[in-house]
C-alpha positions in Angstrom: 66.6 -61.2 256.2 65.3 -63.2 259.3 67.3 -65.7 260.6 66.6 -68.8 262.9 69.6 -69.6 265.5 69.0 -73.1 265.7 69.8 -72.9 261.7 72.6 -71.1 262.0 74.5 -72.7 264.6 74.5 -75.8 262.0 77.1 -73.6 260.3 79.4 -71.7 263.2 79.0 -72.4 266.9 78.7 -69.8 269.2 76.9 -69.7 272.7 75.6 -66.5 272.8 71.9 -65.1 273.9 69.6 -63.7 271.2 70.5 -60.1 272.6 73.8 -60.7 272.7 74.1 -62.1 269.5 71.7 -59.1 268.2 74.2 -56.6 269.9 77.4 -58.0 268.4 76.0 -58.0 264.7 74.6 -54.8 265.4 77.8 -53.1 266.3 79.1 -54.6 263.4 77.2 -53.1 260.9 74.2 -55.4 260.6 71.3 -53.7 262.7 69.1 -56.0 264.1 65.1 -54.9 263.3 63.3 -57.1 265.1 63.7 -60.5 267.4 61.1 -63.0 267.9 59.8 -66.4 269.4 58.3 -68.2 266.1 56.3 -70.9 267.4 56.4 -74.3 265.2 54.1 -77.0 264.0 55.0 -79.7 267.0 54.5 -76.7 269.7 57.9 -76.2 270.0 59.5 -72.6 269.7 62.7 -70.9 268.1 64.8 -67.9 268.1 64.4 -65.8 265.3 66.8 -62.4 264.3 65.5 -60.1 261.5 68.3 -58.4 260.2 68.4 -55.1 258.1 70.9 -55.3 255.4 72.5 -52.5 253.5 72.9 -52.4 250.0 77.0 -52.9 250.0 76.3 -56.4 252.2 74.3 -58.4 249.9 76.5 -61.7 250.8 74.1 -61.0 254.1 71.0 -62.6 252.4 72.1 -65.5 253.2 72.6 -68.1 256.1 75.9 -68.8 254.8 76.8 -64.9 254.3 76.0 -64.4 258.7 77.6 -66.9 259.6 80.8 -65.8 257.8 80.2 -62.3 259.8 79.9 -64.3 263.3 82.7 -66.8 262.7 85.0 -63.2 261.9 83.6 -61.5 265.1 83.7 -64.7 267.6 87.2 -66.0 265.8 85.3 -69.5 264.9 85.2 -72.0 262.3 83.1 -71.5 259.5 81.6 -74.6 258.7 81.1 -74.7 254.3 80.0 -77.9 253.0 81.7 -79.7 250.2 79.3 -81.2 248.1 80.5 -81.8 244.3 82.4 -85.2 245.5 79.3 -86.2 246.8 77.3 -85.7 243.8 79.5 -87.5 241.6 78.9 -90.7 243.4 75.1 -89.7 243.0 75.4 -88.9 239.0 73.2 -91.2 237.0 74.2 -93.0 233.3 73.1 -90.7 230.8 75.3 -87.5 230.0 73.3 -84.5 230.9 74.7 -82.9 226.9 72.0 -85.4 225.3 69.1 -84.0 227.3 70.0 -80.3 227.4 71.6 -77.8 225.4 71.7 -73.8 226.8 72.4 -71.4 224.6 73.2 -67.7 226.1 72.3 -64.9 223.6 73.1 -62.0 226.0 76.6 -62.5 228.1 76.8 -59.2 228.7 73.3 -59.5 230.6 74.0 -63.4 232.2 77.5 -63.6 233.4 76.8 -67.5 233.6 73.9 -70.0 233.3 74.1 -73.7 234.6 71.6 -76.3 234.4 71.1 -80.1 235.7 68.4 -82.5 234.4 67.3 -84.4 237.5 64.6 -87.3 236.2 62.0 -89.4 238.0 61.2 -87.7 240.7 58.2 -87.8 242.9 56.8 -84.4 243.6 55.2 -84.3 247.5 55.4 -82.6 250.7 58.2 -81.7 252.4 59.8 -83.4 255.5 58.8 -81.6 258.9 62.9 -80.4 259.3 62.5 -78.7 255.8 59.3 -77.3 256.5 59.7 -75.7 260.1 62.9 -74.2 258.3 60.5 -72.3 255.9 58.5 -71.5 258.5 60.7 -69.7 260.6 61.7 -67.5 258.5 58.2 -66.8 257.1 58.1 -68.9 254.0 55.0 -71.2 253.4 55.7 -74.4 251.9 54.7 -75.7 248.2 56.5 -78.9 247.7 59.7 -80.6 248.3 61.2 -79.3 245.1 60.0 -75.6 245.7 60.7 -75.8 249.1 64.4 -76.9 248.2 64.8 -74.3 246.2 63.8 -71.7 248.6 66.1 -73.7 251.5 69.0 -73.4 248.9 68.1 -69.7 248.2 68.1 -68.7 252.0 71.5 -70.9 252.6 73.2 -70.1 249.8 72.2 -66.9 249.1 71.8 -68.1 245.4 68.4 -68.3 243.7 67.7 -71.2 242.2 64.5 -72.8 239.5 63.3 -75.6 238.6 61.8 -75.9 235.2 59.2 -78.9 234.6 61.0 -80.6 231.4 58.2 -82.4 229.7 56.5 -78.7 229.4 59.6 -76.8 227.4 59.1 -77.3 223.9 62.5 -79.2 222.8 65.6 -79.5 224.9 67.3 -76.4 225.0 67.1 -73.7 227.2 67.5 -70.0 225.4 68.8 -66.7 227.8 67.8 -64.1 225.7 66.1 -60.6 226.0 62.1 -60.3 225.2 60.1 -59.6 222.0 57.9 -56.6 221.6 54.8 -57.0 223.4 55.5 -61.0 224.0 53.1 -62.6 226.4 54.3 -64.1 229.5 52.3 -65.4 232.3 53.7 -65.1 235.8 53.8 -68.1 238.6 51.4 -65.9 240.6 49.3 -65.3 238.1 50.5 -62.1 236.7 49.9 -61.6 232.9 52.4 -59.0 231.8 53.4 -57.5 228.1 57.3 -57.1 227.6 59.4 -55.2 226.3 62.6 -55.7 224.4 64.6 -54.5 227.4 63.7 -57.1 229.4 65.4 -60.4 229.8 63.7 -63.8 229.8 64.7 -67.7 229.9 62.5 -69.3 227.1 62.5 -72.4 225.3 62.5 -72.4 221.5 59.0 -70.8 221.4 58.1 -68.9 224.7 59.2 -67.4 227.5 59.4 -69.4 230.5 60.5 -67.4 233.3 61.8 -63.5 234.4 65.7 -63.9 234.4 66.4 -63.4 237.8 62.8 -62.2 238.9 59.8 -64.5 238.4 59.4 -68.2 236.9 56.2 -68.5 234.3 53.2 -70.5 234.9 54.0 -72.5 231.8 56.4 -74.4 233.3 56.2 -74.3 236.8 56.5 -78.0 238.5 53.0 -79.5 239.7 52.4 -82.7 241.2 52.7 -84.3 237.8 55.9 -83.1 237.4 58.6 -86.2 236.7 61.3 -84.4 235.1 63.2 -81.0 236.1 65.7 -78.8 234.9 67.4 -77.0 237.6 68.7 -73.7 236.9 71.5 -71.8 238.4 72.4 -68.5 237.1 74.3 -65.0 237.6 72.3 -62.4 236.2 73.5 -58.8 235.5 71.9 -56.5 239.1 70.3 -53.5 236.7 68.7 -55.1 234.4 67.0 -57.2 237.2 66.1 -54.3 239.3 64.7 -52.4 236.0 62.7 -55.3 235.1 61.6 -55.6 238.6 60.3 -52.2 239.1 58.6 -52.0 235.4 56.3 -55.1 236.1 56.0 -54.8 239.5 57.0 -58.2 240.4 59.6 -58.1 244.0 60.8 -61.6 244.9 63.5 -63.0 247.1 65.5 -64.0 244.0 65.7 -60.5 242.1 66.3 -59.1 245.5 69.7 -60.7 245.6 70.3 -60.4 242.2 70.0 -56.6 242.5 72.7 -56.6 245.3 74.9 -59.2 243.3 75.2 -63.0 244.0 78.6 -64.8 244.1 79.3 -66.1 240.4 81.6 -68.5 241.3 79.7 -70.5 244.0 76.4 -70.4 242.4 77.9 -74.2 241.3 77.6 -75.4 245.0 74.0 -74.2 245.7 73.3 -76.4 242.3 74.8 -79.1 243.7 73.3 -78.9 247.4 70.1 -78.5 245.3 70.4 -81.7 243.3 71.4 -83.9 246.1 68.4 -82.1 248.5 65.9 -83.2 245.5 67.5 -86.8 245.1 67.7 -87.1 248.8 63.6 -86.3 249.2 61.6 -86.5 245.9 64.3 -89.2 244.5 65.3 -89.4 240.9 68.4 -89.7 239.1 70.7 -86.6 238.5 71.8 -86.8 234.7 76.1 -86.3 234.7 77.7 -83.6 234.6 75.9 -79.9 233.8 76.0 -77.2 231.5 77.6 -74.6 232.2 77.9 -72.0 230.0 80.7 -68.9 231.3 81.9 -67.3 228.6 84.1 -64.3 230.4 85.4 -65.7 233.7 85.7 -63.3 236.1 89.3 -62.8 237.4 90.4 -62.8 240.6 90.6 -59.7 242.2 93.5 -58.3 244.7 93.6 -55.5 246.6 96.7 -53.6 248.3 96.7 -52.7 252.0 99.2 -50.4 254.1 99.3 -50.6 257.7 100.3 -47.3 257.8 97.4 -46.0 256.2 95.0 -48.3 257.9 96.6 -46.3 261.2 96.5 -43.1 260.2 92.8 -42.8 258.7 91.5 -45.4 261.8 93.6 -43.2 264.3 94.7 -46.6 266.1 98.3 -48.2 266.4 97.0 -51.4 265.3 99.9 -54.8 264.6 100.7 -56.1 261.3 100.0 -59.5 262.7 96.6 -58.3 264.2 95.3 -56.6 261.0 96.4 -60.1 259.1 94.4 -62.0 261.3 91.6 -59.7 260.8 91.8 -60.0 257.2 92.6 -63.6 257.4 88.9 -63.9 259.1 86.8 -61.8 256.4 87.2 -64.9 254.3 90.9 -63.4 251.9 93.9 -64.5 250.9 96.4 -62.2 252.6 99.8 -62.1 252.0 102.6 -60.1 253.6 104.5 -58.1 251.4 108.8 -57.4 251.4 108.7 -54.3 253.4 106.9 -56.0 255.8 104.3 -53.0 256.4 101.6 -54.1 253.7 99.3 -56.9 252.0 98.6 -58.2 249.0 94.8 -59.4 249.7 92.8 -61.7 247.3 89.0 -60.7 247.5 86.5 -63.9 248.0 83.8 -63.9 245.1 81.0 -63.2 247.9 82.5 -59.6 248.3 82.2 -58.2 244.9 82.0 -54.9 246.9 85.4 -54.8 248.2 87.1 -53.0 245.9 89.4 -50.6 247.1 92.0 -50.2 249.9 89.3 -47.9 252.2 87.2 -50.5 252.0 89.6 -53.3 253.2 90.3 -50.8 256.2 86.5 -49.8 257.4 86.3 -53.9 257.1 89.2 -54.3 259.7 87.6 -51.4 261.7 84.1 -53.5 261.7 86.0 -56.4 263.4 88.6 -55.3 265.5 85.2 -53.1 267.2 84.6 -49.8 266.2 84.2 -49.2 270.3 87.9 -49.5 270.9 88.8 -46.2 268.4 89.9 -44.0 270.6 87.8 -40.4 270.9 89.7 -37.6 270.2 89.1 -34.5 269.3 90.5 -33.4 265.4 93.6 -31.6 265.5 93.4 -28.9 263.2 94.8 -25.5 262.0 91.4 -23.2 262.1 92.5 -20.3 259.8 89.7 -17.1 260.8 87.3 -16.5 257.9 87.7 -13.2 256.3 85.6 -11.9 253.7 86.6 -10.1 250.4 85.9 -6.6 250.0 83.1 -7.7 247.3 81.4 -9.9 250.2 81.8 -7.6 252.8 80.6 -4.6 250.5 77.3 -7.0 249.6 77.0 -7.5 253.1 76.4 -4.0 254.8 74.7 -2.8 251.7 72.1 -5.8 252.7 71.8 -4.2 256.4 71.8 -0.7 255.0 69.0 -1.3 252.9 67.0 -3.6 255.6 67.4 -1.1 258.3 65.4 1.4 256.0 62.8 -1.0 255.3 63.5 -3.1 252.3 63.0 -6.8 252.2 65.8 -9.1 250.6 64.4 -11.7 248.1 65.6 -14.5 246.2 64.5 -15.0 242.8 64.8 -18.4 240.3 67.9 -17.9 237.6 66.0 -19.6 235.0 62.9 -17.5 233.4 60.2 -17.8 230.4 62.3 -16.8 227.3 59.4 -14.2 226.2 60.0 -12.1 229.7 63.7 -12.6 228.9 63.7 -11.1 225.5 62.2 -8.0 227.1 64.4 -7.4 230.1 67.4 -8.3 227.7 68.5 -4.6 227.2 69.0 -3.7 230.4 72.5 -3.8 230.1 72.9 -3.4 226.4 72.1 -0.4 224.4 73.5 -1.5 221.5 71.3 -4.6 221.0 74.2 -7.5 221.1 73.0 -9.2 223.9 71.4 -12.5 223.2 69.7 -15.3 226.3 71.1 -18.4 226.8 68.9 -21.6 226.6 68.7 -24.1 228.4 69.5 -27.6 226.5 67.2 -29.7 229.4 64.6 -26.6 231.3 62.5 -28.0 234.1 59.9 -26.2 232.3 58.9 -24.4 229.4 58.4 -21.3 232.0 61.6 -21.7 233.2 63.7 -22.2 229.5 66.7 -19.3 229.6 69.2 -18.1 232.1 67.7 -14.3 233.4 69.2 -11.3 231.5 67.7 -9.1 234.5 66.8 -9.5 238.3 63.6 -7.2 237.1 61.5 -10.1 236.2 62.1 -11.8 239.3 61.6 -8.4 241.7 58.3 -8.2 239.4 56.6 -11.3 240.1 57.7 -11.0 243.7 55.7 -7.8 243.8 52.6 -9.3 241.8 52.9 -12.0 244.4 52.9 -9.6 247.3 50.3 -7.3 246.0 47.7 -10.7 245.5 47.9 -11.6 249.4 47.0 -8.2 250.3 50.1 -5.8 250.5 49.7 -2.1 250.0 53.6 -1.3 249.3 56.5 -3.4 248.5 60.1 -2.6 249.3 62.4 -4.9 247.6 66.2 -5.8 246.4 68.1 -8.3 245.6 71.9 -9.5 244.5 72.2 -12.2 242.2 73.8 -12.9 238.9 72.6 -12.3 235.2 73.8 -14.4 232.4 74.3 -12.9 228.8 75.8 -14.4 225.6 77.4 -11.4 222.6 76.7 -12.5 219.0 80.3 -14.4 219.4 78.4 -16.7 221.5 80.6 -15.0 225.0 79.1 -16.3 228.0 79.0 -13.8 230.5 77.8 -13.5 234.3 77.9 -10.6 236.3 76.9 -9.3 239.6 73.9 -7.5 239.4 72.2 -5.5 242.3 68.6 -4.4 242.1 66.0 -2.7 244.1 62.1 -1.8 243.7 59.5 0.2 245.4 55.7 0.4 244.4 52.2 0.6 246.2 51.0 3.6 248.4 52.5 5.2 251.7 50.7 3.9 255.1 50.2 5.8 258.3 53.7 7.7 258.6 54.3 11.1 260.1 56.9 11.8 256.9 54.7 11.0 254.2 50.9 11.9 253.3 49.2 8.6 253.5 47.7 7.0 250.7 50.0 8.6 247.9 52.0 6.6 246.0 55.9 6.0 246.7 57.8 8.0 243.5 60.8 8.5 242.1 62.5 10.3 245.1 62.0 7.4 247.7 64.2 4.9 245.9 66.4 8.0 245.1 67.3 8.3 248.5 67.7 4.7 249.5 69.8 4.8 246.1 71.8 7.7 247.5 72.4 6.1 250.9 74.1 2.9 249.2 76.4 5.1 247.1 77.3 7.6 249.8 78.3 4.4 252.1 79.9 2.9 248.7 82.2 6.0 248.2 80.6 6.4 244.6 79.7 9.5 242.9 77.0 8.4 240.6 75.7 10.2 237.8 72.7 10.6 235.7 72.3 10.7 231.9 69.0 10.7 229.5 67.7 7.5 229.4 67.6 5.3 225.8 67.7 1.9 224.6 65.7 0.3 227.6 61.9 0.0 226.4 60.4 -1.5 229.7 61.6 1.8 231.3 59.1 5.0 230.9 60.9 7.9 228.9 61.6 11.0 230.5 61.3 9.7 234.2 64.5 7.3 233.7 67.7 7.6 233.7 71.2 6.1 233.0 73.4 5.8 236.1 77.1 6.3 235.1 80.4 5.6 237.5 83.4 6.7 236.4 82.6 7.8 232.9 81.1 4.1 232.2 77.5 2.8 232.2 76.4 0.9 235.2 72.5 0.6 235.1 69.7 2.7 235.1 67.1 3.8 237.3 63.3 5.1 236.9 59.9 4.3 236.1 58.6 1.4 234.8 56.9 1.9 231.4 52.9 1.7 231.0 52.8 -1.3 228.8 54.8 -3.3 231.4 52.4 -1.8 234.4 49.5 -2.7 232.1 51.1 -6.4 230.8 51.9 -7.6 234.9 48.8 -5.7 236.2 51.1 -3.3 238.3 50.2 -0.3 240.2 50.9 3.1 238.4 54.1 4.1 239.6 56.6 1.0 240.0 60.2 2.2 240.7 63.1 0.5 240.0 67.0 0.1 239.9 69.4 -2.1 238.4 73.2 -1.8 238.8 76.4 -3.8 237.7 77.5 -4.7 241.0 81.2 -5.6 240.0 81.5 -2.4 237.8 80.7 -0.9 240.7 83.4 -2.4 243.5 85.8 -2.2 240.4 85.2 1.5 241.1 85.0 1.7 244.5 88.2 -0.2 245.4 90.2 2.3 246.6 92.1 3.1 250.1 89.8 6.2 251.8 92.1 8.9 252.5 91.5 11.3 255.1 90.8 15.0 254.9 91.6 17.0 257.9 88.3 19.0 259.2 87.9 22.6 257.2 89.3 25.5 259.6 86.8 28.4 257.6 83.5 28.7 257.5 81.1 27.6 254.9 79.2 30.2 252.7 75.6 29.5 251.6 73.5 30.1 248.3 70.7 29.2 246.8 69.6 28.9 243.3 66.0 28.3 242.0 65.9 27.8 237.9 63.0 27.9 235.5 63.5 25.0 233.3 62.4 22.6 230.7 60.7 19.4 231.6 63.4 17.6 229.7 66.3 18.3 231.5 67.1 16.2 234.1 68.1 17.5 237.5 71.6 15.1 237.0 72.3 17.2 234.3 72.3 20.4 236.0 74.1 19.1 238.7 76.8 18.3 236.5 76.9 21.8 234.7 76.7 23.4 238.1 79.5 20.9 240.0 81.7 22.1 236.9 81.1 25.6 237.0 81.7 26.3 240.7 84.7 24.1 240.8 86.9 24.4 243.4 84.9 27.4 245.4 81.9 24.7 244.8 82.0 22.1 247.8 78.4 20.7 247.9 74.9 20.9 246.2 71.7 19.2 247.1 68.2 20.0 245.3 65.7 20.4 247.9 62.8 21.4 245.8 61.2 20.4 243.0 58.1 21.5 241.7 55.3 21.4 238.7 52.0 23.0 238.6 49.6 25.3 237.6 51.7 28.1 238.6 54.4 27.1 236.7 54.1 27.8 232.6 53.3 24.3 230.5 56.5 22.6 229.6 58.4 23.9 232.5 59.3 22.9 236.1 61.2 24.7 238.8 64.2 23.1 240.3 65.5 24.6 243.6 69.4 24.0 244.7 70.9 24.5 247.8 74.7 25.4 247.4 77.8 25.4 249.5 80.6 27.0 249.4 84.3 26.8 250.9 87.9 27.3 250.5 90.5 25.0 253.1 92.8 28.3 252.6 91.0 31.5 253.6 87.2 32.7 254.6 85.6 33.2 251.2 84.1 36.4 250.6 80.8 37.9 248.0 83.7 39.2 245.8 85.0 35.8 245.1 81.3 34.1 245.5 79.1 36.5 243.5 81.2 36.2 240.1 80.8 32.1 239.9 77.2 32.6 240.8 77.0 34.8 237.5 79.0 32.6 235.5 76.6 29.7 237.0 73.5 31.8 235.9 74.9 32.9 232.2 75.8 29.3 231.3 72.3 27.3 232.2 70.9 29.6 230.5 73.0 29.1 227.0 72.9 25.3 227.7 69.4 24.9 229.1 67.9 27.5 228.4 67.3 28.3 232.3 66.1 31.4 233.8 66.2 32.4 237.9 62.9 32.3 239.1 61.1 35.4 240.5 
């Protein structure tokens, strides 16, 4: 919005500087853009302010609407003129209900519609006071009636039309939306097809103008205009702005009409219209006007506490002062009983205004937002402490980054194919069901994930295209499920993978591939620090996993994931490499289970007593499994075991493998002896073989 000092001092005096003026407004919530010196027709030059203004400030689009804001900030008058007496000594004979009729077919849409018949006029060019207006601001000048209009428009802040008469077919004036695919030609030239959402002013057999937006070609006024009908209106801000964006058409009008106009004083920019146009194209203004307001708006009021004006400004401002603030924004304040409050009666211009926070950031504006004092908040900082669950997800993150893993972070939503076959992984029993998505981004992206495994796997197919030769990944995240009861259920899930080949490392032969055993240990790692004794069970009921080199993890008697191989058809579907390791566990089973206070055990005062065992068994029996027989067995001599070797080969019958275990023995009462050792080594023997079949190896 530029304005022109030498315009706006017609309205409120002030004898300020451009900069100063600038600076004030500014400060007061109206930033100032740009300032120049516009240079006129006769030579002579002018001030000119371009102000930005927000969407909440429409009443700002106007010459009227500033000087409001710099009679408030200076304490001047605000000079209004009052017009409508004036215009009655100006009406002409005829009644303007014989020469126009309006009938209004969307109220919900136009809030009010007014028009004046104005006949005999003499279309020509402007004066040189109404023209260097126009200029100033940037507007090029049509004619006098045009040029009125947009003089109105900029004062006012209401847009105005004029309509040539003789082109309308009949005398009535229709507000009503568009047909299908109705023609309608623009002023600038703009032919446009529109749709049934769109709201037009027509006559009783076209469309002759974009309510709010854009007059029509068809009955714009030319120099052979003679008669006029001169429209004022209130149209509803969406469907201007919607109409607006569709056809591309931006003009000063609908840009006020999106940021709302003032319904009730769209009257007196009619009537400064009319008496503009009689003034300098002549004419004679038919009485009266037709105005059509079917829901008046009522007046709005607002109540304000001095207290809480205080307390949220942080000032220790006067009743008096604040109702001389409020007295300046243009309300009708009045005190209330208690003394320590206002009734307030919002003007029309501020349909914004509507609550009591508003009314305060108001009085902040013009008392000066500079004189708040700075001080610091006064607040009760309470230390941030973490749950156990966080602080648990926490160091298991640094545990497994110190041993070279990288975190990720994978989409919740996934293609419902790659759902359906990651959605066992924590149901055996088949019960588990995806949840869809009612509104996906994508079709790629329709269900909530049943597993992290699909994310960790195209992280790794990622990885592997740029060039990796190993990837070391985990991630914490949740999994939604829904049971055949239609149960929505979301649970902390923790997952970790490992695939590719060894590089140069002193530990590890390089260019083999990373197995079972090197997530096993970073597995290990996270349950030792955990507290958790984890145990392994035969695999079943998980298809993307690879039989026989997968397991079950278990906690407490209760299934908590599984860990293993990927199976070949999911290598061969995602293009993997051949061994791809993975882990998934139920995070909150698992703190469920590990929530517990540590107790301490005092350090052993006798000596430990060492045995090894090496067993000759089937391929299908899983190391877990003997662990478990053995940890029973040896109970409570038994105080540790470890398998340190494991080994298949040629030398080693088909169908068999040998499985080595280091065992540790102790006693917290007395140094244990072979007498007391050498009989649970024998019962340790006797029993893997009845159970497994096992035999010592030679």
């Amino acid at each position: 919005m530029k304005i022109q000092l030498d315009w706006l001092k017609e309205y409120v005096d002030f004898d300020v500087s451009a900069e100063q003026l600038g600076q004030l407004l500014t400060m007061a919530g109206l930033e100032i853009e740009a300032q120049e010196t516009v240079k006129l027709g006769d030579g002579n030059k002018t001030e000119v302010l371009e102000l930005n203004v927000t969407p909440n400030r429409g009443y700002c689009l106007s010459y009227f609407g500033v000087a409001r804001e710099v009679a408030a900030l200076m304490n001047k008058n605000f000079k209004y003129p009052d017009c409508e007496l004036e215009l009655k000594e100006n009406w002409g004979p005829s009644l303007v209900e014989e020469k126009l009729t309006v009938d209004n077919r969307a109220p919900e849409l136009c809030l009010r519609y007014s028009g004046m018949v104005i006949e005999d006029v003499n279309i020509g060019p402007s004066p040189k006071w109404l023209v260097d207006r126009l200029t100033s601001i940037g507007l090029r000048s049509v004619n006098n009636i045009v040029d009125i209009t947009n003089f109105v428009l900029m004062e006012y802040g209401q847009p105005l039309h004029a309509f040539d008469k003789d082109l309308l077919d009949g005398s009535e004036v229709i507000v009503r939306r568009a047909i299908k695919d109705e023609a309608f030609t623009s002023l600038d030239g703009v032919e446009l097809k529109l749709d049934e959402d769109t709201l037009v002013i027509a006559d009783t057999s076209k469309a002759i103008a974009l309510a709010g937006i854009m007059g029509g070609a068809n009955s714009q006024v030319k120099e052979s205009t003679r008669n006029i009908i001169l429209e004022a209106a209130s149209f509803d801000s969406v469907i201007v702005r919607k109409g607006s964006k569709k056809y591309g058409l931006r003009s000063d009008s609908s840009i006020r009409f999106e940021r709302g106009v003032d319904v009730k004083g769209m009257i007196a920019a009619q009537t400064r219209a009319a008496l503009l146009i009689k003034e300098l194209a002549g004419g004679i203004i038919s009485k009266g006007r037709v105005d059509v307001y079917p829901l008046p708006l009522p007046n709005k009021v607002i109540f304000l506490r001095v207290s809480r004006l205080n307390q949220v400004l942080g000032c220790s401002l006067s009743v008096d002062h604040i109702g001389d603030l409020l007295f300046r924004l243009g309300t009708k304040t009045s005190k209330q009983k208690d003394g320590e409050s206002f009734s307030v009666e919002i003007p029309s211009f501020r349909p914004f205004l509507t609550r009591e926070i508003d009314l305060i950031e108001e009085v902040a504006r013009l008392n000066g937002f500079d004189k708040i004092e700075v001080t610091s908040p006064s607040a009760k900082i309470s230390p941030v402490r973490l749950t156990s669950k966080q602080l648990a997800i926490r160091n298991v993150k640094n545990l497994l980054s110190h041993t070279g893993f990288s975190e990720v972070l994978t989409y919740s939503f996934i293609d419902e194919t790659i759902a359906k076959q990651f959605c066992s992984a924590f149901s055996n029993n088949g019960e588990i069901n995806t949840i869809a998505l009612k509104n996906p981004i994508s079709s790629d992206m329709a269900v909530m994930r049943p597993s992290l495994l699909p994310g960790l796997i195209h992280s790794m197919v990622r990885n592997f295209s740029k060039g990796q030769k190993y990837v070391k990944i985990f991630e914490f995240g949740n999994i939604f499920v829904s049971s055949r009861e239609n149960a929505y259920k979301e649970r902390m899930v923790f997952a970790g993978l490992v695939a590719g080949t060894h590089g140069n490392n002193v530990w590890e032969q390089t260019g083999s591939s990373y197995d079972y055993f090197d997530l096993k240990g970073a597995l290990d790692s996270v349950t030792r620090f955990l507290k958790l004794n984890l145990t392994e069970q035969p695999a079943s009921g998980r298809p993307f996993m690879l039989m026989g080199k997968s397991v079950r993890l278990m906690a407490n008697g209760q299934d908590c994931g599984y860990f293993g191989e990927l199976s070949p058809s999911v290598v061969r579907l995602y293009e993997l490499p051949r061994h791809c390791i993975v882990f998934e566990l139920d995070f909150d089973m698992l703190i469920h289970s590990c929530l517990k206070k540590a107790s301490f055990l005092p350090l052993p005062k006798f000596p430990e007593t060492f045995r090894d065992i090496s067993l000759l068994i089937d391929k299908t029996v899983t190391s877990g499994e003997v662990m478990s027989e053995i940890s029973q067995i040896g109970e409570p001599l038994l105080s540790k075991i470890e398998l340190y070797d494991h080994f298949e080969g040629k030398k080693i019958q088909e169908g068999k493998k040998s499985l080595t275990y280091a065992l540790t023995f102790q006693s917290s009462e007395r140094t244990l002896v072979d007498e007391e050792i050498n009989p649970v080594f024998d019962k340790m023997v006797k029993t893997l073989w009845s159970q497994f079949g096992a035999t010592l190896r030679e």
